[in-house]
C-alpha positions in Angstrom: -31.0 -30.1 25.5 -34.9 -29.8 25.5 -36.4 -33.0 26.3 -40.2 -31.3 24.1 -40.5 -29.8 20.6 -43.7 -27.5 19.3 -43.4 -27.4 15.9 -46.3 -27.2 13.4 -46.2 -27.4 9.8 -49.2 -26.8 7.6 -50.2 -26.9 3.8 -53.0 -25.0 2.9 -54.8 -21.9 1.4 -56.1 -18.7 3.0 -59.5 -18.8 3.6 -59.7 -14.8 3.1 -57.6 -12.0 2.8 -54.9 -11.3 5.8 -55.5 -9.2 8.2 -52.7 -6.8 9.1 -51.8 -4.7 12.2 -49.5 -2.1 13.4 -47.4 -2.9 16.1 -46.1 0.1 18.2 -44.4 2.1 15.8 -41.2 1.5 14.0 -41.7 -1.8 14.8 -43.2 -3.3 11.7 -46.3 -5.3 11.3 -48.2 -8.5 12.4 -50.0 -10.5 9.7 -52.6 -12.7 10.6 -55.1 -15.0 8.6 -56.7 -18.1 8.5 -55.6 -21.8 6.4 -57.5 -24.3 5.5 -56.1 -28.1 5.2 -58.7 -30.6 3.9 -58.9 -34.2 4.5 -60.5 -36.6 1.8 -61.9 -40.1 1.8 -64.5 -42.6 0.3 -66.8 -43.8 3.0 -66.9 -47.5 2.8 -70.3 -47.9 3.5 -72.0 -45.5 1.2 -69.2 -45.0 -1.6 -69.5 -41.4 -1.0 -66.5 -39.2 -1.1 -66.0 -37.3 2.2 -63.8 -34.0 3.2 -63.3 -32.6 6.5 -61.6 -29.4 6.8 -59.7 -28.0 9.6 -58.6 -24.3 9.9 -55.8 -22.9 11.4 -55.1 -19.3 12.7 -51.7 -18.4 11.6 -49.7 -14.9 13.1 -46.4 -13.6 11.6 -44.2 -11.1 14.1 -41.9 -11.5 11.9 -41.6 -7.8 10.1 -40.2 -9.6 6.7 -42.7 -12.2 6.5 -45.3 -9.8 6.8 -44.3 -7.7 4.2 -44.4 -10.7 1.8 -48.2 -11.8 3.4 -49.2 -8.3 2.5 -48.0 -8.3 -1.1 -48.4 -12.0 -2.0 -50.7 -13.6 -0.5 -54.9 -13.0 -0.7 -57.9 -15.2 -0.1 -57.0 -19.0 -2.1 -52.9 -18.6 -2.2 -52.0 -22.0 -1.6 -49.3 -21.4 1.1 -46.8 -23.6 3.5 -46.5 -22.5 6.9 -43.8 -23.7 9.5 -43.9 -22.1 13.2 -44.8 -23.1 16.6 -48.1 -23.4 18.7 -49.2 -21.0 21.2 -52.5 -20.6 23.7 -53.6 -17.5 24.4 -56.7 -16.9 26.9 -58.4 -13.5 27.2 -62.0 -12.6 28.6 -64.8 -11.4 26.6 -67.4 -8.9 27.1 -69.5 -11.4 29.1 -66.9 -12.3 31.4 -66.2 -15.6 30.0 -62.6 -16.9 29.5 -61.9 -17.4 25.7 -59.0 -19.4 24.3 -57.4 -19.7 20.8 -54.5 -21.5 19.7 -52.4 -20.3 16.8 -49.2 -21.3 14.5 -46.7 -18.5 15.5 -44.1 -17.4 12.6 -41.5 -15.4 14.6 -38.5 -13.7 14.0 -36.1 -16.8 14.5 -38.1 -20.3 14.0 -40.5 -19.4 11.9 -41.2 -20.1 8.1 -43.6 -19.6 5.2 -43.8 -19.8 1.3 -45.7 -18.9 -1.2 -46.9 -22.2 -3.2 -49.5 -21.2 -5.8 -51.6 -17.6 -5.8 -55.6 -18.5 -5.8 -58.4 -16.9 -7.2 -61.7 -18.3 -6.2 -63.6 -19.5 -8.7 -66.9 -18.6 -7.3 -67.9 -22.2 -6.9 -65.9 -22.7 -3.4 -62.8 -24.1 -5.9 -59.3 -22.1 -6.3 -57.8 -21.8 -9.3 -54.1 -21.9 -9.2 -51.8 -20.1 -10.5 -47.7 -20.8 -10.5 -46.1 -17.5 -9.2 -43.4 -16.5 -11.8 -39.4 -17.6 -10.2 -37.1 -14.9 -9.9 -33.7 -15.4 -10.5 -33.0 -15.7 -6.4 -36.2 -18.1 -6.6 -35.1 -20.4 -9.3 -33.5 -23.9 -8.1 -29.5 -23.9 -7.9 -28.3 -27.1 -9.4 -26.7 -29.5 -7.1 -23.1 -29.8 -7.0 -21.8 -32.9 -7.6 -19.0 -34.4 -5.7 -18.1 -38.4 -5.3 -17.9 -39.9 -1.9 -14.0 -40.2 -2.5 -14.0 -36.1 -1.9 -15.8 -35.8 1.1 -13.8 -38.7 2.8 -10.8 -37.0 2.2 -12.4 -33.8 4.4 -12.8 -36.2 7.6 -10.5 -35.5 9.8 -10.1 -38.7 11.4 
């Protein structure tokens, strides 16, 4: 068993519209973009509200996922995004060594939903809209079963 886990989980909204990419062909595409997650609090000395923001590259491999980026999701969706971090260096036109560190989405550990769609409002606020459930979407009540019934399924 691994004795580390990289997992990240974020809630947040695009900051613009994803960008999308061709991998080689018949192999699908990657989506990338950008989510905001804000932080808010009253400075005690002034009584001012406060807000820092952080921003968090996010890449999907995974050939599904992107399809559902590209058709859902635009600058303000409000999304929730569940991979794992990775480094990457590369070197720039100056010859300096660059780093960036990204949420992966891949094929197998990977995860994101669709919360709310945005629209900006043209004041830096999102409005929000609920996306409409399909029938695969919508909730499936819990089935209910006493504590008698599963006792009866131990087998020891």
């Amino acid at each position: 068993m691994s004795q580390s886990v990289n997992r990240a989980i974020v809630i947040g909204h695009l900051g613009r519209d994803p960008e999308l990419a061709a991998r080689r062909e018949g192999e699908g595409k990657i989506a990338s973009f950008g989510v905001a997650t804000s932080e808010t609090w009253t400075d005690r000395a002034s009584g001012e509200r406060r807000e820092k923001t952080q921003w968090h590259r996010v890449v999907s491999f995974n050939d599904h996922l992107s399809a559902v980026i590209e058709r859902r999701c635009q600058k303000g969706t409000l999304v929730y995004v569940e991979g794992h971090l990775e480094t990457r260096k590369w070197t720039d036109q100056q010859g300096q060594d660059r780093y960036v560190t990204e949420i992966i989405i891949d094929r197998f550990d990977g995860n994101l939903k669709v919360l709310a769609n945005g629209r900006s409002t043209g004041d830096g606020r999102f409005d929000e809209e609920r996306p409409s459930r399909s029938a695969a979407q919508r909730p499936v009540p819990a089935a209910t079963s006493n504590a008698q019934d599963v006792d009866d399924e131990i087998p020891f």
